[in-house]
Structures are given as structure tokens and as C-alpha cells.
Backbone bond lengths (Angstrom), bond angles and torsions (degrees), N, CA, C in turn:
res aa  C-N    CA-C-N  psi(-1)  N-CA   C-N-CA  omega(-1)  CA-C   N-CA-C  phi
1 X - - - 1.465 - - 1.517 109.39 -
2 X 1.216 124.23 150.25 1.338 133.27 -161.56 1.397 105.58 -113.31
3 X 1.555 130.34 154.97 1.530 112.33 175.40 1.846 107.90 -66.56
4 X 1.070 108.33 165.35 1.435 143.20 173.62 1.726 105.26 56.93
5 X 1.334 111.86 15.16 1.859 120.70 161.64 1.269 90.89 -51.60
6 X 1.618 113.86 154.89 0.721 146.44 142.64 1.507 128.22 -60.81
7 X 1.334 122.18 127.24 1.877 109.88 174.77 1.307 95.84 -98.27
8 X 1.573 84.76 142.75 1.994 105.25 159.30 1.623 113.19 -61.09
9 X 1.337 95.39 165.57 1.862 113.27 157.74 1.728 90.76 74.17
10 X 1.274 100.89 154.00 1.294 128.19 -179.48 1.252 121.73 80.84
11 X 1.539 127.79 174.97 1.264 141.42 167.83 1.348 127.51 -65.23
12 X 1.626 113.07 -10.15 1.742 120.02 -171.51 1.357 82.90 -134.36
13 X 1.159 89.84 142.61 1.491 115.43 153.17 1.643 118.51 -92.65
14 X 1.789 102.75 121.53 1.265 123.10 -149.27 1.688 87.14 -131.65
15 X 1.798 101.77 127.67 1.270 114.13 -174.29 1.953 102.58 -112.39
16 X 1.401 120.29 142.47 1.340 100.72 -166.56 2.042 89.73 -124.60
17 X 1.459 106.13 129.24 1.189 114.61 177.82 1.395 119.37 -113.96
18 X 1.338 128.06 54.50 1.584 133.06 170.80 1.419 103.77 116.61
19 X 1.553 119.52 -108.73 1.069 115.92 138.34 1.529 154.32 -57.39
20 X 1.155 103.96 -21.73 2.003 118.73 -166.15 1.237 85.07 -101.56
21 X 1.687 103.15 -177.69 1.015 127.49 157.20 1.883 124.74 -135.84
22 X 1.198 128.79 -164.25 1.340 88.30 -166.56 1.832 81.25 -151.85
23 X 1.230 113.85 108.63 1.107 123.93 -167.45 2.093 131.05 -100.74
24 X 1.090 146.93 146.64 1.501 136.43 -179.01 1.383 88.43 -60.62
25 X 1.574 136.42 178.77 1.272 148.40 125.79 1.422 104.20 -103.59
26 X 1.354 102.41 169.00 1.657 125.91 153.07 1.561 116.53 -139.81
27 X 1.289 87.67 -170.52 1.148 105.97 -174.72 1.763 123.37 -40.68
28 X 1.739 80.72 -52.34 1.853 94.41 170.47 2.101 117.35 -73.83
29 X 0.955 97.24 10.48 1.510 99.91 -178.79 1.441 118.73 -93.86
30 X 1.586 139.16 6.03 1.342 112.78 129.81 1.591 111.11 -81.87
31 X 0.923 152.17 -41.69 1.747 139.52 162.02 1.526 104.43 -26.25
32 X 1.063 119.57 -42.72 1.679 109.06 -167.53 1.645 106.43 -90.38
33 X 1.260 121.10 -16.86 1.553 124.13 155.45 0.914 132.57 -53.51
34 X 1.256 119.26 -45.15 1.476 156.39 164.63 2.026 109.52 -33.84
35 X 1.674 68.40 -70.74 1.605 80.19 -178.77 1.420 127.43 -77.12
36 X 1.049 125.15 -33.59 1.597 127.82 154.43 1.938 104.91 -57.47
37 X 1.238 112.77 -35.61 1.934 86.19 173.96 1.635 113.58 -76.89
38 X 1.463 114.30 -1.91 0.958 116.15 -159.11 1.576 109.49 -107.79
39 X 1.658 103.68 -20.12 1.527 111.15 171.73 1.610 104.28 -68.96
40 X 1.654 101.90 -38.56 1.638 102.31 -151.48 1.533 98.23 -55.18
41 X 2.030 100.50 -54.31 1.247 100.57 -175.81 1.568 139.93 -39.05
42 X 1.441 107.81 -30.60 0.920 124.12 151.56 1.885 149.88 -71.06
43 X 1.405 95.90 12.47 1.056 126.63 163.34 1.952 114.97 78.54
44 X 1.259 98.47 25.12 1.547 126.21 154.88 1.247 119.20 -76.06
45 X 1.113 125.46 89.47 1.602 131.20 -174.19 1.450 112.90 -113.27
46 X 1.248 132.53 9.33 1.202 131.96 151.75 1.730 136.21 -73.68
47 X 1.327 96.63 9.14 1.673 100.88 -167.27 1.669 91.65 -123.24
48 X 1.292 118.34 146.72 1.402 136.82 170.86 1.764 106.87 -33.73
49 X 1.342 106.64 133.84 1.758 100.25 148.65 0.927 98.88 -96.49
50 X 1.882 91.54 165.56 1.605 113.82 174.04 1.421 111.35 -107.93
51 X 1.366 135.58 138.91 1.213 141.80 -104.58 2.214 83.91 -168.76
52 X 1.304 121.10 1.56 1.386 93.37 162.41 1.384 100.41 106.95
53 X 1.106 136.87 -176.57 1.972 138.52 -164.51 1.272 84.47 -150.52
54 X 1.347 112.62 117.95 1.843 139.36 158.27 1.511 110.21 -54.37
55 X 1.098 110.50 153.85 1.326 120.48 -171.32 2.030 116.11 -47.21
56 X 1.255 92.84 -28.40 1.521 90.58 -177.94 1.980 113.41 -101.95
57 X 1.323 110.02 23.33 1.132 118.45 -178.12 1.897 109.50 84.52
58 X 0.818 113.65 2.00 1.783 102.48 169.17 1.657 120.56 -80.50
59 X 1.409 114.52 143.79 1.363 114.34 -169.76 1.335 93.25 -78.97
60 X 1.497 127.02 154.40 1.529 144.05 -154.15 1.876 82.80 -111.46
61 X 0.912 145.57 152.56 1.433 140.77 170.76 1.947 93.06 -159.43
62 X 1.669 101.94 143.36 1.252 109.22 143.10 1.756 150.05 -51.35
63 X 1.553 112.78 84.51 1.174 107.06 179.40 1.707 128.54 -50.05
64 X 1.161 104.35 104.71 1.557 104.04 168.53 1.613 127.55 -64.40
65 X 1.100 119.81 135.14 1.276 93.88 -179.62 1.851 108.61 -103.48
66 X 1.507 97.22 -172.18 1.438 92.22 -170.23 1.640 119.35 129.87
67 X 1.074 120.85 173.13 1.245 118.74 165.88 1.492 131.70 -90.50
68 X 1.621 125.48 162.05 1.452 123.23 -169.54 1.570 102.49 -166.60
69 X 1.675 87.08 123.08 1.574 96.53 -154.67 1.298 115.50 -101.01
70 X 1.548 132.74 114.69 0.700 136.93 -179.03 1.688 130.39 -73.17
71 X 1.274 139.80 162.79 1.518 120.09 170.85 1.730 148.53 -120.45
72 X 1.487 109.46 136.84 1.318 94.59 59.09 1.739 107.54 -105.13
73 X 1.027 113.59 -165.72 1.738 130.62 -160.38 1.759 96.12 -70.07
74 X 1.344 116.12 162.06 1.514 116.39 -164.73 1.618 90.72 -110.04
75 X 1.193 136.09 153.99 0.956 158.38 174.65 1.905 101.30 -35.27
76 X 1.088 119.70 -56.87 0.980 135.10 -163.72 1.982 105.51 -71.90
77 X 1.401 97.91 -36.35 1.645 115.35 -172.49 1.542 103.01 -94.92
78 X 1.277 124.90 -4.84 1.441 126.46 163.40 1.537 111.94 -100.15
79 X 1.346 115.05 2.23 1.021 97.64 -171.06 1.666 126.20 -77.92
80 X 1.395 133.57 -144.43 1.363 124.27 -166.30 1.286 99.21 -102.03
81 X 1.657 116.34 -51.65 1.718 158.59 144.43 1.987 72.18 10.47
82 X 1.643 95.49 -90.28 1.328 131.14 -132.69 2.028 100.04 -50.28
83 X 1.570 93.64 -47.49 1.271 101.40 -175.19 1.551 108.09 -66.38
84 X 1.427 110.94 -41.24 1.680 89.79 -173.26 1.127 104.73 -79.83
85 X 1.179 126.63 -10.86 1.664 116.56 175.32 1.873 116.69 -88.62
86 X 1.409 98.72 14.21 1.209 79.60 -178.73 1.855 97.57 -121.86
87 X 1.637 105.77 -26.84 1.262 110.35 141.57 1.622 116.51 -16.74
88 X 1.241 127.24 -82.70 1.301 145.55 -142.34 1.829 87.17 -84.97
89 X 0.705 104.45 -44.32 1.672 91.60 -179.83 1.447 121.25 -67.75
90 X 1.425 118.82 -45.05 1.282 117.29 163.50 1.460 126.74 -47.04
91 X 1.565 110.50 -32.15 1.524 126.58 170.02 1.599 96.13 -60.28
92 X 1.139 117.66 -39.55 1.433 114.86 -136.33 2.020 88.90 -86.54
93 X 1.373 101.89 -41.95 1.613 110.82 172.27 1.281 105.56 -75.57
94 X 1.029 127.16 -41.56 1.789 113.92 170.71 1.486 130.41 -39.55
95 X 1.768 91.25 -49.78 1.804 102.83 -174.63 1.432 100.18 -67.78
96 X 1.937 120.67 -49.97 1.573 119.87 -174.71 1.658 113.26 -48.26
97 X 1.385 121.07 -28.94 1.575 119.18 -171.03 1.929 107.85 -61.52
98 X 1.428 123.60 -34.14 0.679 116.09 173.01 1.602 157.39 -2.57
99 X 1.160 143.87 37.08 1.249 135.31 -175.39 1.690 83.67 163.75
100 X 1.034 117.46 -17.41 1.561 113.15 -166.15 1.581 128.49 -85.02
101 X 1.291 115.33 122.36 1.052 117.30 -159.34 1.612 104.59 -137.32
102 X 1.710 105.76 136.74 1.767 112.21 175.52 1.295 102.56 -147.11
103 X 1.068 111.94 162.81 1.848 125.20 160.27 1.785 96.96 -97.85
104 X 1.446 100.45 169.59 1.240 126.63 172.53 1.398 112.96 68.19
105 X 1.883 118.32 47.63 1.361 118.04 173.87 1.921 104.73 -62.09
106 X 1.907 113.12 -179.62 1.068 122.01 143.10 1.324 122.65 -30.88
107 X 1.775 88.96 -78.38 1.601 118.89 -146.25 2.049 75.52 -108.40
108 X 1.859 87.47 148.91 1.468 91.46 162.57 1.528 133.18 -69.54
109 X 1.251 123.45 166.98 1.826 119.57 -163.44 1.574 77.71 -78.88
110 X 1.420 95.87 167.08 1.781 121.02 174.65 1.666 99.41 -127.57
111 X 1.452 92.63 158.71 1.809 77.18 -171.91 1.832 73.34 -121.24
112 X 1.441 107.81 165.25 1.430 119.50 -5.99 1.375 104.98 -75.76
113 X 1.020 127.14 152.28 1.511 145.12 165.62 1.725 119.89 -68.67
114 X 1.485 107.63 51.90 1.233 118.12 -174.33 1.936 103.84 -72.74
115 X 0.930 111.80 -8.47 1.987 96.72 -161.87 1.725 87.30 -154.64
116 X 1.067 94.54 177.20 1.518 111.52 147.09 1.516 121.65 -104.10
117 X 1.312 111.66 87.14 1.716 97.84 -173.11 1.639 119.83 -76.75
118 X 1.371 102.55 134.16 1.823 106.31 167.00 1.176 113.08 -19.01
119 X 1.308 107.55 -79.23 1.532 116.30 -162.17 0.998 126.58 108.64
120 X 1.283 112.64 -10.07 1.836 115.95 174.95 1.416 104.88 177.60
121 X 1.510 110.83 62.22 1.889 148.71 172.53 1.589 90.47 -67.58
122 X 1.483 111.57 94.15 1.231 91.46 167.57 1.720 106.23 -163.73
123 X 1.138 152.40 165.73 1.766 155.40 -170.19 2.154 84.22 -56.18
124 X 0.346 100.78 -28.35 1.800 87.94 178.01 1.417 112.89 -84.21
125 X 1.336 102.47 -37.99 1.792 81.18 162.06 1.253 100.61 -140.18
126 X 1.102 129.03 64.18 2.057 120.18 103.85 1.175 126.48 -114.59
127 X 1.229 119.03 170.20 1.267 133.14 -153.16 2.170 113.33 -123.60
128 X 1.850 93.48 118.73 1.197 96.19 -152.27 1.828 97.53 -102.35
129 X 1.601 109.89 156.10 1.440 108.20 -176.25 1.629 94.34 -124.25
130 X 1.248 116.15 84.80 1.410 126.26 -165.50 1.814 103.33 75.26
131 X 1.514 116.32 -119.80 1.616 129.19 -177.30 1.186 100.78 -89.10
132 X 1.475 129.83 2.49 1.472 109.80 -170.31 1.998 103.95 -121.13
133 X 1.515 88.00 156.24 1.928 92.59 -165.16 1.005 99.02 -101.27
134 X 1.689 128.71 96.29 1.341 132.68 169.32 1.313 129.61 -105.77
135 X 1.660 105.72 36.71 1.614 104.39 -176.86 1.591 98.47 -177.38
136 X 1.294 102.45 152.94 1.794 115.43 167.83 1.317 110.86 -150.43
137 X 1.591 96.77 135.77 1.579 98.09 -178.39 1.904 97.13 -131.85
138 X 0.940 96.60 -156.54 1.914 120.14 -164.18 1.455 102.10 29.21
139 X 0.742 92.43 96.40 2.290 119.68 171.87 1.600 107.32 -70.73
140 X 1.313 111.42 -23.78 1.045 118.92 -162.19 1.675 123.90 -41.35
141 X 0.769 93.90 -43.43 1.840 114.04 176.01 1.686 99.67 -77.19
142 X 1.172 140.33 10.26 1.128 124.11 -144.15 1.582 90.21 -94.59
143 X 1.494 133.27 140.14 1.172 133.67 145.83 1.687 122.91 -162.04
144 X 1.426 110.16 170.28 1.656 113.80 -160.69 1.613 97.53 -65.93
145 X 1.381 101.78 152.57 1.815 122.88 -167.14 1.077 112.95 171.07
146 X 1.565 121.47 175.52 1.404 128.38 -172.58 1.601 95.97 -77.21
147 X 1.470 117.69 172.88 1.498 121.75 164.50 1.327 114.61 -74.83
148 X 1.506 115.20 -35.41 1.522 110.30 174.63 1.357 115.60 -54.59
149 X 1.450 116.45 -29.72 1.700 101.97 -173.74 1.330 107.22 -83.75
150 X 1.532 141.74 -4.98 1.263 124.17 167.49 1.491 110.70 -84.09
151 X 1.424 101.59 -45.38 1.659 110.48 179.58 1.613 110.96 -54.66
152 X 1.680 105.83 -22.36 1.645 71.69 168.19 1.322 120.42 -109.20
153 X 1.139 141.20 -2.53 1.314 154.44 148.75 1.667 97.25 -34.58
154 X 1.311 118.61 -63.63 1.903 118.62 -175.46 1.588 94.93 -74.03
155 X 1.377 139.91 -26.13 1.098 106.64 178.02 1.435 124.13 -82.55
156 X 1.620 108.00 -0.16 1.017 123.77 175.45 1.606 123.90 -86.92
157 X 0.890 105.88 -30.54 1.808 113.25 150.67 1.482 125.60 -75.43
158 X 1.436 94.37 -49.87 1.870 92.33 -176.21 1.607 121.06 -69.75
159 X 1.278 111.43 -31.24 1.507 125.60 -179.64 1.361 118.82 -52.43
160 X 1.554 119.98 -56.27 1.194 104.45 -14.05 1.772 88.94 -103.66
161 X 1.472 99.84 -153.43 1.394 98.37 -148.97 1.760 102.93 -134.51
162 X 1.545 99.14 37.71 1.773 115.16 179.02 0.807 125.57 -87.57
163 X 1.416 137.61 153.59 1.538 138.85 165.12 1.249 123.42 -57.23
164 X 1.432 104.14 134.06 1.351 103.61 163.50 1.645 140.70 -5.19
165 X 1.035 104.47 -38.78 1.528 129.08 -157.49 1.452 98.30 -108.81
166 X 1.585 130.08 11.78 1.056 104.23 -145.87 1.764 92.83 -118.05
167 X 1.284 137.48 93.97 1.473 116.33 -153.15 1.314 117.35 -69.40
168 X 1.673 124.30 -9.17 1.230 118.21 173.24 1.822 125.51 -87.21
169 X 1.092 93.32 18.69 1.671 114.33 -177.20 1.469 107.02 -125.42
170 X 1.446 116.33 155.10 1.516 112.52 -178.35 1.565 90.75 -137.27
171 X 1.330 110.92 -168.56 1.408 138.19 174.90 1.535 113.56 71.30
172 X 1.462 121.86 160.62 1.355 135.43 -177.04 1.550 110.74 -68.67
173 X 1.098 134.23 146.85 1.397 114.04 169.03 2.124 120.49 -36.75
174 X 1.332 92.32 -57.53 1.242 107.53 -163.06 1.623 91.51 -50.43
175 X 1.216 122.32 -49.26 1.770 123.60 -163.91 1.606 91.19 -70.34
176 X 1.283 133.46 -47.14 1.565 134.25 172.80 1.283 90.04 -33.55
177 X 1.378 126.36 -65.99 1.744 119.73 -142.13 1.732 99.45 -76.75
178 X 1.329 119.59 -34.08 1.434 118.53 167.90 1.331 131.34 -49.73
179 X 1.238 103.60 -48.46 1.670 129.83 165.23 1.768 116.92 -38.39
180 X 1.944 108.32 -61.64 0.711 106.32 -155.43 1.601 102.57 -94.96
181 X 1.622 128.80 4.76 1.263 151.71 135.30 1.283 94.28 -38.89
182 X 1.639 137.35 -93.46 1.099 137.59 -117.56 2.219 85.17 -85.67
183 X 0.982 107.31 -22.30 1.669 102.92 -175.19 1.411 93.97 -70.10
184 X 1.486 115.41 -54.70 1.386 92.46 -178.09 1.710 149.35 -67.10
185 X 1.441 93.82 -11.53 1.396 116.53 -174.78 2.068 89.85 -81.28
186 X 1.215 119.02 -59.07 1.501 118.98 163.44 1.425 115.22 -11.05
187 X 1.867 101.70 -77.79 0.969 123.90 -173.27 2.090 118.91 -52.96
188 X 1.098 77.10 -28.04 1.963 89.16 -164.44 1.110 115.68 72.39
189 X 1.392 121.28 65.47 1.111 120.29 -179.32 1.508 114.02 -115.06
190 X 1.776 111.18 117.09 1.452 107.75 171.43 1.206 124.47 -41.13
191 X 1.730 91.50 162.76 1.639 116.81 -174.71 1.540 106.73 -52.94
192 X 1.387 102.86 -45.23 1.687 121.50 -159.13 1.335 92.21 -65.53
193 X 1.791 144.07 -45.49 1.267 128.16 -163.49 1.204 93.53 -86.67
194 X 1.550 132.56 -37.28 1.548 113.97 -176.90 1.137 139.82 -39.26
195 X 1.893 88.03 -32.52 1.682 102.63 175.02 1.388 109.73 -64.15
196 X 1.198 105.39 -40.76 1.793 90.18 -171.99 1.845 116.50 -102.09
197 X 1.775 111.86 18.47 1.251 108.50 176.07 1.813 112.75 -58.16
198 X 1.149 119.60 -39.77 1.234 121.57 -167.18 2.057 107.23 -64.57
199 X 1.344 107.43 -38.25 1.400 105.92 173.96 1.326 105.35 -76.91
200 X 1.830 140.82 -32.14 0.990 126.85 179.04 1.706 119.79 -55.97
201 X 1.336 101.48 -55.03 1.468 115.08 168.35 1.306 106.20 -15.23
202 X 1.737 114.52 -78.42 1.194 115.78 -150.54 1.496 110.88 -91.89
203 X 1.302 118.42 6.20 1.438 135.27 156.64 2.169 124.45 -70.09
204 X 2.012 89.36 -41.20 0.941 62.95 -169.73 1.608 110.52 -94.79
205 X 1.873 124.55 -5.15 0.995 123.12 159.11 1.567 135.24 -40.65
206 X 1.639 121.41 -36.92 1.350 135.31 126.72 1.589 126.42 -10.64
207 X 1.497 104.15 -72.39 1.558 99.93 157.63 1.360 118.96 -46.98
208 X 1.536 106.41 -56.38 1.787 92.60 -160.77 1.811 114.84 -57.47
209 X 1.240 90.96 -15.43 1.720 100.17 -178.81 0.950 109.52 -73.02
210 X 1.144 148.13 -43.81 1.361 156.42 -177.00 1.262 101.56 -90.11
211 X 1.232 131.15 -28.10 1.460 98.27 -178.40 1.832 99.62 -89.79
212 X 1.586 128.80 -15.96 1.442 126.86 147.57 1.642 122.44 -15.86
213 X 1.821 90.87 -65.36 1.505 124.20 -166.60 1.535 107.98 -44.95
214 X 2.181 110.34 -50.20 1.030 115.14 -149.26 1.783 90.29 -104.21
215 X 0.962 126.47 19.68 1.664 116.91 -166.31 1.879 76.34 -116.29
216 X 1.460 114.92 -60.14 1.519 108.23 -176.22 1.439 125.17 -54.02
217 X 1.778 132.35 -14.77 1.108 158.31 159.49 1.965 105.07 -84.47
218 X 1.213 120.14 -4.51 1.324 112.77 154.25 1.206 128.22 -110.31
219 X 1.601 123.93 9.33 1.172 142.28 -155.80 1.406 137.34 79.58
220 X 1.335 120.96 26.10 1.180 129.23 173.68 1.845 121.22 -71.98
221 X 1.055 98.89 118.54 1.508 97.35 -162.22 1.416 82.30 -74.47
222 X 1.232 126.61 -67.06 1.977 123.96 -165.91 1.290 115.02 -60.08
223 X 1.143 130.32 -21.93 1.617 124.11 173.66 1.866 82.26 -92.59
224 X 1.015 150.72 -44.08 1.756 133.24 -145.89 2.094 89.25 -80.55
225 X 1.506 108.06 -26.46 1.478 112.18 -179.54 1.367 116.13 -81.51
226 X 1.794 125.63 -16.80 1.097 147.88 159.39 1.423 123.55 -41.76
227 X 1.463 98.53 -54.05 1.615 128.68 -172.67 1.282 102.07 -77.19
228 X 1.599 127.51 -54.68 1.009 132.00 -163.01 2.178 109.75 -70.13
229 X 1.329 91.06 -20.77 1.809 92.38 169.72 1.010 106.77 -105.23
230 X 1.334 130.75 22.88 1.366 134.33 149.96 1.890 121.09 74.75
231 X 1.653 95.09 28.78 1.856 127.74 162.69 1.223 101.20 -23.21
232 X 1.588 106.69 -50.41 1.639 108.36 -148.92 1.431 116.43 -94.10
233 X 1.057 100.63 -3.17 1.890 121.27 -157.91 1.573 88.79 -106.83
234 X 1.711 131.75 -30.00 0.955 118.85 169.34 1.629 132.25 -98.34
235 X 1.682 107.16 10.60 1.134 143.66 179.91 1.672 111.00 -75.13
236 X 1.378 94.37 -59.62 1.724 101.01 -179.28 1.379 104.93 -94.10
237 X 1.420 127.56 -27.40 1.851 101.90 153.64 1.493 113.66 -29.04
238 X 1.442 88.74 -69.42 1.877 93.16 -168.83 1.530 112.96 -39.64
239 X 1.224 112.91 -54.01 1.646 132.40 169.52 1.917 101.33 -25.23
240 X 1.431 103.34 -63.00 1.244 85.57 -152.89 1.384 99.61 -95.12
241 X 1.297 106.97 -0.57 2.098 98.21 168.21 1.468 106.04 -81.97
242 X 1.177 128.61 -29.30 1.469 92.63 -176.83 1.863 98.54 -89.55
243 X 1.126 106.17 -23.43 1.661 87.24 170.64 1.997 116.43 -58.66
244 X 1.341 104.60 -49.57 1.391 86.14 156.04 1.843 149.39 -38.80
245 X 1.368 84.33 -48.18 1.741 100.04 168.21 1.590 102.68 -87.82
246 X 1.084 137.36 23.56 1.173 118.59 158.95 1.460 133.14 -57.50
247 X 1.126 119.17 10.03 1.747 112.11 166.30 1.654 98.40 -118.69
248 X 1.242 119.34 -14.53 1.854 105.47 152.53 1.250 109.30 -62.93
249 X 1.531 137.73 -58.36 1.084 130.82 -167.59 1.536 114.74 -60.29
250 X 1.509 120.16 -39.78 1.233 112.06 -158.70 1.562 110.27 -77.67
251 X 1.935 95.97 -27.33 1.303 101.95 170.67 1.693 121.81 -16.25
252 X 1.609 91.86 -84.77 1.664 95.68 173.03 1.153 107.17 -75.82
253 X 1.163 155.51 -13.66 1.493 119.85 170.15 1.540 130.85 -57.82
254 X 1.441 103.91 -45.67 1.115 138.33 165.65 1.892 124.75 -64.70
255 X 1.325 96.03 1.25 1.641 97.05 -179.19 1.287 103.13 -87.24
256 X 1.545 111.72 164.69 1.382 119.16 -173.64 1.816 113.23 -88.44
């Protein structure tokens, strides 16, 4: 990549100049400054610094380098490696959010307000160095919530935890339900949320639809182009297959 290319994937168009990168803001983007000086400080060093607003209003951010897997998932971003390591990092950014507090998220807070969750923990935005997950970027979505609602959103990518039908997802059910076992045991995630990972899942895919629905009804050309290839239609499939298989999944979650 050359300076001032353009990167693929996502909703913004993200220009990369040597090291930085050169990003849109909004509204929620001093809150998300905030919180990345506040992870680092806390000894979270896998997430971008922020580096200041360029002359034309774009946030200046640390380019990571590395790989970022698009789908379906790359060999390397499906791997076993990949998931528990990306497990353990989300733990690892979960515990750093701690004490931190802003107004003016994206997405509204969820109570309880245990973490600051990402918001969209998933092989598209982190950043892999072969099988291993040594980086996270776009904060953007980031706001206060329980841990179950981020963890299941990433267990819903990393697992992952799609339908059959779904070509950007792989594995058998049964290997799904192993997967999303072994993320949680990674992750450390209590008994008490396990019980309810399988309804979170398909709760919080619901959100992402609606919040699709309401960004393409505010003028979003990339979520209104989302809808129109039919993102969302393969969103709540997923939703209601693993709510269907919910006694495969809980199986292992729920084992001793």
C-alpha cells in the first residue's frame, strides 16, 4: 500500500499515510478518544492512538499493521489460534474500559453498564499477525453495556454462529457450538451469562438491523446499500438459527 491509498471494507472511507491513518469523525468521536487514551493508560496497547484532527477535520489514528480478514473469514481468521486469541483480548479490553465514563456515544448505553463494549468485535476489525489477534481498530460503535452484549456479537462472528445457508460463515452446527464454548471459556465468561448468550445473540443481531434500518432512513448511503443486498435479511436468519439450535449451543456452554 502506498501513502494516501485508500483502505477497503467498511462504512468510512479510511485514507492511510505512513504510519496514521486518516479517519471521518462524528459526533461520538471525542468519547471514543477518550476511551482509547484511557485503555492505553491502562495498559491496553492493542487499540490505535489518537494522534489529533488534521487540518480538514479527520481523526489522525495509529496505523497498525497486519492483516484483516474479510468474508467469508481467511484461513488464518477462522482459525482456533485466532479465536482464543481474540477471545482473550476482548477480555483483556473489557477489564481496561473500566472507570471510564463519557456522554455522546454512537449507539445508546445498555444497562447494566458493566464495560465499555466495542460494538462491532469482530475478524473485520482486528488485526491479525499470521493466527494471532494483535490489534483492534474502529471504536466507533463503542459504548457502555453489559459484557454479554459484546461477547455475543464476537461470538457471533468468531464462532461463528450462522446458518447453514449463510456463505460468510463456516462450520457444522455441532463444531459452531464447540467454537463458541471454547471462546467462552477464553473469554472467562460466567455460568450466569452463558445462560443467556444464546438469547443475547439473537437479540443483539435484531439491534444491528434496526440500527441498519434507522442509519439507511437517515441517509446512509452504506447501510441504505447494506439493506438493499439484503445484510439484514441474512442477519435475522442467523438470529433465528441459533435460537433454533439453542439446546446444541447451550449443550456445551452449559457443560460442566
Amino acid at each position: 500500500m502506498v501513502d494516501g491509498e485508500v483502505m477497503a471494507g467498511g462504512v468510512n472511507r479510511v485514507e492511510r499515510r505512513g504510519d496514521r491513518v486518516l479517519r471521518p469523525t462524528g459526533p461520538w468521536s471525542p468519547a471514543v478518544h477518550g476511551l482509547l487514551a484511557h485503555v492505553r493508560a491502562a495498559g491496553f496497547t492493542a487499540g490505535p492512538r489518537f494522534h489529533g484532527l488534521a487540518a480538514d477535520g479527520r481523526e489522525v489514528l495509529d496505523f497498525l499493521p497486519g492483516e484483516v480478514s474479510d468474508y467469508p473469514p481467511t484461513p488464518a481468521a477462522a482459525s482456533r489460534t485466532a479465536l482464543l486469541d481474540a477471545a482473550r483480548l476482548l477480555r483483556a479490553y473489557h477489564d481496561a474500559t473500566a472507570g471510564y465514563t463519557a456522554e455522546g456515544w454512537m449507539l445508546p448505553a445498555r444497562e447494566p453498564a458493566e464495560v465499555v463494549c466495542h460494538g462491532d468485535y469482530a475478524p473485520h476489525n482486528c488485526v491479525l499477525d499470521g493466527e494471532r489477534v494483535v490489534g483492534v481498530i474502529d471504536f466507533d460503535t463503542a459504548h457502555p453495556g453489559p459484557r454479554l452484549w459484546d461477547v455475543a456479537y464476537a461470538a457471533y462472528r468468531w464462532a461463528p454462529t450462522t446458518a447453514p445457508g449463510n456463505a460468510d460463515g463456516f462450520g457444522t452446527p455441532d463444531e459452531q457450538a464447540v467454537r463458541v464454548r471454547e471462546f467462552c471459556d477464553a473469554y472467562g465468561l460466567g455460568r450466569a451469562d452463558r445462560a443467556g448468550l444464546v438469547d443475547a445473540i439473537g437479540a443483539r443481531l435484531h439491534a444491528l438491523v434496526a440500527h441498519m434500518r434507522a442509519e439507511a432512513a437517515a441517509g446512509s448511503a452504506a447501510f441504505a446499500s447494506h439493506l438493499a443486498d439484503g445484510h439484514h435479511l441474512m442477519y435475522l436468519s442467523d438470529a433465528a438459527y441459533v435460537l433454533r439450535e439453542r439446546a446444541r449451543f447451550e449443550a456445551q456452554l452449559l457443560a460442566e
